[in-house]
C-alpha positions as a printed Julia matrix, in Angstrom:
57×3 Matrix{Float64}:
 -15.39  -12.33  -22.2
 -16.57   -8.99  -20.88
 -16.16   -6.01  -23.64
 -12.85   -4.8   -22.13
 -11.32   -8.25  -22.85
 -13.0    -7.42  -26.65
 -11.38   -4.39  -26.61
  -8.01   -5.85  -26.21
  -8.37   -8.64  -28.67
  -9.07   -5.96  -31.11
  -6.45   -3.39  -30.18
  -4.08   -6.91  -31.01
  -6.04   -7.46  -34.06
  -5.6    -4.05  -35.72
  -1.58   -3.26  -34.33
  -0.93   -6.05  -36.6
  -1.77   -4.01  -39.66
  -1.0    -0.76  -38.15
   0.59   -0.96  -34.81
   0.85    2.94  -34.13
  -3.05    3.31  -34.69
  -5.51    5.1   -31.98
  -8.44    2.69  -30.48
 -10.93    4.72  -28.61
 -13.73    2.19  -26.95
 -17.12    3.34  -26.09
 -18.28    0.96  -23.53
 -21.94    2.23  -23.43
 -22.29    2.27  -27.26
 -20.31   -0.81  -27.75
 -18.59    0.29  -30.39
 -14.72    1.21  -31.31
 -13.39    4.02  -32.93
 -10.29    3.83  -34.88
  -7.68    6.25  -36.32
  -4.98    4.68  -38.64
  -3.46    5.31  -42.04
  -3.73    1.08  -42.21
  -6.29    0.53  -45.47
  -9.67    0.28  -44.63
  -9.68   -3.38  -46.19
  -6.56   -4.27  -44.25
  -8.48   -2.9   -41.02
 -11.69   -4.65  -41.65
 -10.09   -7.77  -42.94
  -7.78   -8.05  -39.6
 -10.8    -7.83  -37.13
 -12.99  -10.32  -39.23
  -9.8   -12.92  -38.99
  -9.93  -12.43  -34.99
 -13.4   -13.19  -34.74
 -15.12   -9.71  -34.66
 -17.09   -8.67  -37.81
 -16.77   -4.82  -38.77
 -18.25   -2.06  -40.82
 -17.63    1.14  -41.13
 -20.21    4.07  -39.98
């Protein structure tokens, strides 16, 4: 799977705790950038159920 298909797994991962919530991907840094009013454990926990581990910078 190439990072855009990441992207979308984890747009689908996070809508399901906050579906209005802004997903910016940075393709060259590999890394996503979230806005939501979704907890931060909610967030995290959602993304580590669909397979992508996440911390917070």
């Amino acid at each position: 799977m190439k990072f855009g298909g990441c992207v979308a797994s984890i747009e689908k991962a996070n809508h399901t705790v906050d579906a209005p919530a802004s997903i910016r991907a940075d393709i060259q840094a590999h890394s996503i950038k979230v806005a939501t009013g979704s907890s931060r454990q909610g967030r995290l926990r959602s993304l580590n159920v669909a397979g992508y581990p996440a911390r917070e910078d």
